[in-house]
TIKE-472648 format. One record per residue (C-alpha): residue in one letter; y, x, z. Coordinates in steps of 0.02 Angstrom, whole numbers, padded with zeros to 5 digits, always signed. Example, Ala and Ser with C-alpha at 12.3 -4.5 7.8 and 13.67 -1.06 7.14 Angstrom:
2
a-00225+00615+00390;s-00053+00684+00357;
***
This chain:
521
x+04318+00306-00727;x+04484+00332-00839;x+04501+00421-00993;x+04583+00569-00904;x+04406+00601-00811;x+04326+00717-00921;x+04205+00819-00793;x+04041+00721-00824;x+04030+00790-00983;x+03834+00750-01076;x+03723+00920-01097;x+03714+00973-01277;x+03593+00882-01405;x+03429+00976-01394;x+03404+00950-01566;x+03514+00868-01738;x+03461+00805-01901;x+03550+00931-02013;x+03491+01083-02051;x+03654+01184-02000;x+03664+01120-01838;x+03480+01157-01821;x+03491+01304-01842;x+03647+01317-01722;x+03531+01248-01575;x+03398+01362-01631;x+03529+01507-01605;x+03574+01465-01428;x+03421+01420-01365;x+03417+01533-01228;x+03605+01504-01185;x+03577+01302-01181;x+03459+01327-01021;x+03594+01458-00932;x+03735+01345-00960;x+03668+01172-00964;x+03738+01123-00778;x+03951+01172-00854;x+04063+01056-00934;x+04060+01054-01101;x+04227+01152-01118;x+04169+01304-01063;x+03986+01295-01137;x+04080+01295-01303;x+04183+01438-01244;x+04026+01509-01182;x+03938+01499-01338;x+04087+01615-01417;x+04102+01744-01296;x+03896+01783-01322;x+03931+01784-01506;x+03838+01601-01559;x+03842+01559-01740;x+03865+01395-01800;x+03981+01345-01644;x+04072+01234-01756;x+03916+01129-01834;x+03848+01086-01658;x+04022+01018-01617;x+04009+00902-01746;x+03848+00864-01708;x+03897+00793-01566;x+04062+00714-01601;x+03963+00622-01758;x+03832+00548-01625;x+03957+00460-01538;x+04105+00425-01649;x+03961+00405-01825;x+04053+00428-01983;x+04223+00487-01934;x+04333+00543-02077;x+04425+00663-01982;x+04254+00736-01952;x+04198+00773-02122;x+04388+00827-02169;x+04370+00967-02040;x+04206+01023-02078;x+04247+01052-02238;x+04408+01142-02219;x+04425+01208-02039;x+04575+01205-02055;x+04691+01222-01906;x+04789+01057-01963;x+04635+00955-02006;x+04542+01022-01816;x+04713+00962-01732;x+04712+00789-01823;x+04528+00761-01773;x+04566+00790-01594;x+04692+00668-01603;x+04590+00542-01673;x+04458+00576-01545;x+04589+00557-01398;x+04653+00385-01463;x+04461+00332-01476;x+04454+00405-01296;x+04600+00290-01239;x+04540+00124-01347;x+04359+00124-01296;x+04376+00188-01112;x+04255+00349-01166;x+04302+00501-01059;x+04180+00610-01156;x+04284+00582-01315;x+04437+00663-01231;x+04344+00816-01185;x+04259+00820-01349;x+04440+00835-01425;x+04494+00982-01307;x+04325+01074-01378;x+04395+01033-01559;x+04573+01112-01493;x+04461+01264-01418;x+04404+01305-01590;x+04539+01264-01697;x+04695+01328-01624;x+04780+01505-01676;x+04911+01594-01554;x+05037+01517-01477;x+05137+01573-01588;x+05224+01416-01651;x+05328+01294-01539;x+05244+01137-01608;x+05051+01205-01551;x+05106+01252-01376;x+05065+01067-01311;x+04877+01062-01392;x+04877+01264-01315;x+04925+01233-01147;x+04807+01080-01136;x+04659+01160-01162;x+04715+01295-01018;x+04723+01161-00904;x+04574+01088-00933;x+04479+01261-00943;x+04556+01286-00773;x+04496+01141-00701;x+04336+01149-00768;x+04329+01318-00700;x+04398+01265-00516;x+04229+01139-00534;x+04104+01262-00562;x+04162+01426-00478;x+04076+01385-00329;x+03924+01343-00381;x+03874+01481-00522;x+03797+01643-00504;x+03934+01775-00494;x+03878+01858-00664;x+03931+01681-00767;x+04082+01649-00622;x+04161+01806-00698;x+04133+01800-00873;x+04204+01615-00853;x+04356+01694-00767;x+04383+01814-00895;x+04388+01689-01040;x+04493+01567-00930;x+04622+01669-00872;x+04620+01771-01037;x+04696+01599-01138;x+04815+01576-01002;x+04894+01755-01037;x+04903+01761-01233;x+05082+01687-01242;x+05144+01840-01140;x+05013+01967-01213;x+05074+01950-01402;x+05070+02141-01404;x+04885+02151-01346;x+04804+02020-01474;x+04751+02014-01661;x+04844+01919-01755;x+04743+01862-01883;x+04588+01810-01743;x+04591+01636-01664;x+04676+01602-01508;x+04472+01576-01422;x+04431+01751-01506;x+04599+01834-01441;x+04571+01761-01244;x+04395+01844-01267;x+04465+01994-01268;x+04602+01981-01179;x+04494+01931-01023;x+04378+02076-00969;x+04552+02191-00982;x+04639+02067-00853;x+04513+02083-00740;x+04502+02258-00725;x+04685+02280-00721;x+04651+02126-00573;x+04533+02233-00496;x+04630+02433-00510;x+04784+02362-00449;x+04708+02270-00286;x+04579+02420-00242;x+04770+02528-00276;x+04844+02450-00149;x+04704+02457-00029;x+04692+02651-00039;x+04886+02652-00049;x+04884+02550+00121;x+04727+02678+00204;x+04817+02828+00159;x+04979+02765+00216;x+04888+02716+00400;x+04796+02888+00393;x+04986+02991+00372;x+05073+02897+00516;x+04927+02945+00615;x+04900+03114+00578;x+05096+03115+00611;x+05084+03040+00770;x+04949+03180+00791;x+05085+03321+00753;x+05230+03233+00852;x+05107+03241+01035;x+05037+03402+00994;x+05243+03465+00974;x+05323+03382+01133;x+05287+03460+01305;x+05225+03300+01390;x+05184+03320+01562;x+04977+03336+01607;x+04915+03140+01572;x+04798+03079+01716;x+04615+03059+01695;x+04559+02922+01607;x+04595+02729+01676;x+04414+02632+01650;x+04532+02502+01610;x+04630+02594+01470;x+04592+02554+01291;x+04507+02717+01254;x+04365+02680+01378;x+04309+02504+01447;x+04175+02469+01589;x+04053+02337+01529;x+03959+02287+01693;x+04013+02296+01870;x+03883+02261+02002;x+03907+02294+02205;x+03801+02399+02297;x+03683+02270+02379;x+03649+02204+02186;x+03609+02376+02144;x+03469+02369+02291;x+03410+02201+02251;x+03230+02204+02230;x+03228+02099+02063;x+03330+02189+01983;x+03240+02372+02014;x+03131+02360+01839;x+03280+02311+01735;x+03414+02447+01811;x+03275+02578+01763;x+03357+02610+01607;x+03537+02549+01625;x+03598+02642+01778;x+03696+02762+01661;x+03813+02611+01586;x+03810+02498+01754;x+03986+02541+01852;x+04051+02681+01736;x+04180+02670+01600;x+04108+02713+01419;x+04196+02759+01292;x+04258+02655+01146;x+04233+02757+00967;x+04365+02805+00876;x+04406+02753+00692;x+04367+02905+00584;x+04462+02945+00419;x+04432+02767+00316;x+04458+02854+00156;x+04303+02973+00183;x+04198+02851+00245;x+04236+02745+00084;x+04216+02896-00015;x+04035+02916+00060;x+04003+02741+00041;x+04042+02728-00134;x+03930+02865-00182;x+03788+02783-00103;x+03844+02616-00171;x+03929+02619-00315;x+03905+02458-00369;x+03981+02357-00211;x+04161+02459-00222;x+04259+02281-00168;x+04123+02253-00024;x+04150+02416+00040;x+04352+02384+00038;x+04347+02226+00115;x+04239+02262+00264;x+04337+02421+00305;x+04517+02335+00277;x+04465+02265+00427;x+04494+02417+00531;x+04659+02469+00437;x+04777+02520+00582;x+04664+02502+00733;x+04627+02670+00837;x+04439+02624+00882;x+04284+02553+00794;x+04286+02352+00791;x+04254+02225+00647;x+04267+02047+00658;x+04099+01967+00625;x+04052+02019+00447;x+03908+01918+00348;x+03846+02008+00176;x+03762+01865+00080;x+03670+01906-00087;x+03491+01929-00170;x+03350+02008-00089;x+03343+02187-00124;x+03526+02241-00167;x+03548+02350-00015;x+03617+02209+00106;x+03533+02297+00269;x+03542+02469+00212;x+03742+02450+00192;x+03753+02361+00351;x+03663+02538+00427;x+03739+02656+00363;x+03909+02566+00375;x+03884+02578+00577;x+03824+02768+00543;x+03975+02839+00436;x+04094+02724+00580;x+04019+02859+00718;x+03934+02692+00786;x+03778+02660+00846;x+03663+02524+00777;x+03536+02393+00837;x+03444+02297+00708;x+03393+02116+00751;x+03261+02033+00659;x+03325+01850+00642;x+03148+01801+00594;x+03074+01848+00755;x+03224+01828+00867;x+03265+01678+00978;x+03407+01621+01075;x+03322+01666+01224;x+03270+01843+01181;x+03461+01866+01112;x+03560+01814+01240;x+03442+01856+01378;x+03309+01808+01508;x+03334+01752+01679;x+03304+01842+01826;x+03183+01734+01908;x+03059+01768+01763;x+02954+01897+01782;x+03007+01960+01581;x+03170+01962+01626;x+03271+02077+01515;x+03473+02067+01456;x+03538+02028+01333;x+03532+02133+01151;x+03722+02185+01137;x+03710+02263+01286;x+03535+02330+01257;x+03649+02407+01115;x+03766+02467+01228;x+03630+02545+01341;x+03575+02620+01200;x+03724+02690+01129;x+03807+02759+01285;x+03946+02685+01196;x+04058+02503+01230;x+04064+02480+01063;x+03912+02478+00971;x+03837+02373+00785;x+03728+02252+00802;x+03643+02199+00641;x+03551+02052+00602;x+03426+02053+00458;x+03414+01884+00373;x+03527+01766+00473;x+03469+01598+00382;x+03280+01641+00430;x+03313+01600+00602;x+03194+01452+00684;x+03293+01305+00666;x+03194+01253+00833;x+03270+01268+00989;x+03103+01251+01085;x+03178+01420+01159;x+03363+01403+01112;x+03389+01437+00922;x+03480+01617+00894;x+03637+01534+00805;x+03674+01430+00946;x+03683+01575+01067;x+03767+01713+00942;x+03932+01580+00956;x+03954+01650+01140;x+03949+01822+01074;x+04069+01814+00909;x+04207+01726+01000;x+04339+01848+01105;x+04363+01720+01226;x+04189+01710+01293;x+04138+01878+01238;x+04241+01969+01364;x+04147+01872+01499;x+03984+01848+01442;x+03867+01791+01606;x+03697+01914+01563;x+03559+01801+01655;x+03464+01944+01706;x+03597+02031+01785;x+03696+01890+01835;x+03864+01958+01791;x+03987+01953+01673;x+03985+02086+01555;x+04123+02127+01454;x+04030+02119+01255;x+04223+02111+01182;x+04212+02268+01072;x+04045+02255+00983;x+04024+02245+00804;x+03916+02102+00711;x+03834+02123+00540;x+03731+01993+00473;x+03641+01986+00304;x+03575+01816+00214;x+03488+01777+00049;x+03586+01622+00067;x+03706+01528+00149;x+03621+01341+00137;x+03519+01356+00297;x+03655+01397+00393;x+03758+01276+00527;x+03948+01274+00499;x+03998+01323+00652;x+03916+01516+00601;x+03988+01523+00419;x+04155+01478+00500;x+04162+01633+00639;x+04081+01749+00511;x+04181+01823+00374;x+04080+01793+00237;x+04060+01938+00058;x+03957+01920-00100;x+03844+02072-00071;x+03819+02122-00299;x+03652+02206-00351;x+03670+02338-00479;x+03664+02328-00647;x+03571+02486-00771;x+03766+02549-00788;x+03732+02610-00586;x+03569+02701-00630;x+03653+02891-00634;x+03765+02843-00504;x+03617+02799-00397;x+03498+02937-00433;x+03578+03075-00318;x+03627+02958-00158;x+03425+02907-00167;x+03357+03059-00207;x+03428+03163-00071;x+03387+02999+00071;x+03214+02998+00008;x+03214+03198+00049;x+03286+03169+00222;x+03157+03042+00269;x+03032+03182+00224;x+03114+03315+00314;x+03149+03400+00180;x+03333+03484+00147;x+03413+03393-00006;x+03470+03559-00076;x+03273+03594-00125;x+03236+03440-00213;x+03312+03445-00418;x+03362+03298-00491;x+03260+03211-00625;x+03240+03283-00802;x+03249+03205-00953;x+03073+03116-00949;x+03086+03085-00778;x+03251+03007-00792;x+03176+02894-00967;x+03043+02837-00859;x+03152+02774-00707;x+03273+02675-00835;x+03115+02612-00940;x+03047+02539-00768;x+03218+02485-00692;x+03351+02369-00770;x+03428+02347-00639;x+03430+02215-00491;x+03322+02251-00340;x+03359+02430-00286;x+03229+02431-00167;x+03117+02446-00327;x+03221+02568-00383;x+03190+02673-00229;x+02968+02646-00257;x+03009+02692-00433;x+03109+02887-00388;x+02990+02890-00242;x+02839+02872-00341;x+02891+03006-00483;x+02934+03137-00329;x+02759+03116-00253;x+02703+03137-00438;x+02791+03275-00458;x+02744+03370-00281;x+02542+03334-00332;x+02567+03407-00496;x+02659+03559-00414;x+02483+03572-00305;x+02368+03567-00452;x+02468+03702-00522;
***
């Protein structure tokens, strides 16, 4: 190990001898536990950002358990001063280089952390920059590991000390350089955040003018009569051919039942509606997963009918993962079919063979079927819960022969014994998590951190949920008022946010309180 390693940095002290430091540990006990796996650079940053006292006193702590007695030490805790701070650290880096001790390197870059004012002088920019390297690096570490929550308040702080040299006119001058990047951080993000979601809308709108003048220009020219649709054309595809005698086969008379309507005829592909109202509709039913929504329908920026590449939501149980997935496929014009991944099998996925007397095809073109439509959703409900068995063919193994467009356009359906052309179906899967999974999935899906909400979403939920939970009930939403004042306390007392599937037995419990009430009465 050389003295430039500082990553393995040693968890903070659970407890010191004197009684500020003490009382420092006492302070952050419930931070130590949430930030115990990061390097020690960002704990300390950490620490500041949730407004810890006695930051200072449990960096000494620690430096005086493993350099005992330091005089540079005692000089700084006395004065804090930002000459006496820099002169410690560079004590504790020569120590660092002498005794081979990596942890006294990154014990001097918390000392900087603390210490330093603005940039504002030539000689400090050294000591500055530094400590944005090494908050950068410990950031790369641990980004892909932490819960999103701490992965963004880490980014915030991070990023917010790399732009205080060009954000003089944005910071306090008389605040430490730590203090300023705390500030500066959350307003980076957000400006991060406005300007990509800017361009995305800018980009939508822009597709939806050129086609809405495309629109104008064929509706203006005096083009000749166009044919009937080709079944080959891109506005209409035929999924499975079979000849006559096939059609006859004896076999096959219990499966073509129900599929005679999409065997031999040339369905039609949906067309992309307006993406800027289906975002608009999405957002009000989820307005906590704005960048989710964005990134799955970027996807169909500039085509002229419904297809997304295989699209994986992965996040807690409860945040809305399957419901999106639905009514994603709904507001597209789509039809869905929802796969249980739990209960689903390679073999009941991609199909069962004629010879068997449960033969059946397989689900995307059950979807199809369906549908009356080449271009249905398919969505799979907890993707890591498949059976890792393949007693029956496990369901990852065969969902590679549907996500690829090479193989999809000529998938060979055992039961029917033909290749059926699967090309323009849509695959949503959800996961709790992505460990169970084999490589070769993660790599064909395109894989989004699905967010819960937070208590901030609560009003922004109520309307969206209310009016569904009317619907289900076949009730118009019109006739349903929204919650009043108590009704509204009582949601937020039980609901902090997180699962909104509680959420949902929470408004759907008050409205069945409030219809027996309306009875008595």
């Amino acid at each position: 190990m050389t003295a430039t390693d500082d990553t393995d940095d040693l968890d903070l002290p659970a407890a010191v001898t004197d009684a500020a430091s003490t009382g420092a540990a006492a302070d952050s006990s419930d931070l130590d536990e949430r930030l115990k796996a990061l390097p020690r650079l960002l704990r300390y940053a950490m620490l500041a950002n949730e407004g810890g006292t006695h930051i200072q006193e449990r960096l000494i702590a620690e430096i005086n358990e493993v350099c005992p007695g330091l005089a540079e030490t005692a000089v700084w805790s006395a004065t804090e001063s930002t000459a006496n701070g820099l002169a410690l650290a560079a004590e504790l880096d020569r120590r660092a280089v002498g005794q081979d001790e990596p942890a006294l390197r990154s014990l001097a870059d918390c000392v900087r952390l603390l210490c330093l004012p603005l940039p504002h002088s030539a000689n400090l920019f050294d000591d500055f920059r530094r400590v944005g390297k090494a908050l950068v690096k410990a950031f790369r570490k641990v980004c892909r590991e932490a819960n999103e929550e701490l992965c963004s308040e880490l980014e915030e702080i991070t990023f917010g000390w790399a732009a205080l040299p060009a954000c003089s006119d944005l910071v306090t001058k008389h605040d430490s350089a730590l203090m300023n990047a705390i500030r500066l951080g959350p307003m980076m993000a957000e400006h991060r955040i406005f300007t990509a979601r800017a361009a995305l809308r800018r980009k939508l709108k822009e597709e939806e003018e050129r086609r809405e003048q495309q629109k104008a220009e064929a509706t203006a020219s005096n083009q000749r009569e166009e044919p009937p649709a080709d079944p080959t054309s891109n506005q209409s595809v035929v999924v499975a051919r079979l000849s006559a005698e096939e059609m006859k086969n004896g076999k096959l008379k219990d499966i073509l039942g129900p599929l005679k309507g999409v065997i031999n005829v040339a369905l039609p592909l949906v067309k992309a509606p307006p993406l800027h109202e289906v975002r608009n509709k999405l957002l009000f039913e989820f307005p906590y997963a704005g960048e989710v929504i964005d990134f799955a329908l970027a996807d169909l920026v500039g085509r002229t009918t419904v297809r997304l590449r295989p699209l994986l939501l992965c996040g807690d149980a409860g945040g809305g993962k399957s419901r999106f997935g639905r009514r994603l496929g709904e507001l597209l014009g789509v039809s869905v079919w929802r796969t249980d991944a739990s209960r689903c099998d390679g073999a009941v996925f991609g199909g069962t063979d004629r010879r068997w007397y449960s033969a059946e095809p397989c689900h995307p073109f059950l979807a199809v079927a369906q549908g009356k439509i080449a271009n249905p959703l398919i969505l799979i409900d907890e993707l890591e819960k498949a059976a890792s068995r393949n007693d029956y063919g496990r369901l990852w193994d065969c969902l590679l022969g549907f996500l690829e467009p090479e193989t999809s356009v000529r998938y060979p359906d055992p039961a029917l014994q033909t290749n059926l052309d699967l090309s323009h179906v849509s695959y949503i899967a959800t996961a709790n998590s992505l460990g169970p999974l084999p490589s070769p999935i993660r790599d064909r899906f395109r894989v989004v951190t699905f967010p819960k909400p937070t208590a901030a979403h609560l009003d922004a939920l109520l309307p969206a949920m209310i009016a569904d939970l009317a619907r289900e009930r076949g009730i118009d939403e019109r006739w349903v008022r929204p919650l009043d004042g108590p009704e509204h306390l009582a949601v937020a007392r039980g609901w902090r946010g997180g699962s909104v599937r509680r959420l949902r037995r929470i408004v759907e419990a008050i409205l069945q309180h409030r219809e027996t009430e309306t009875t008595r009465h």
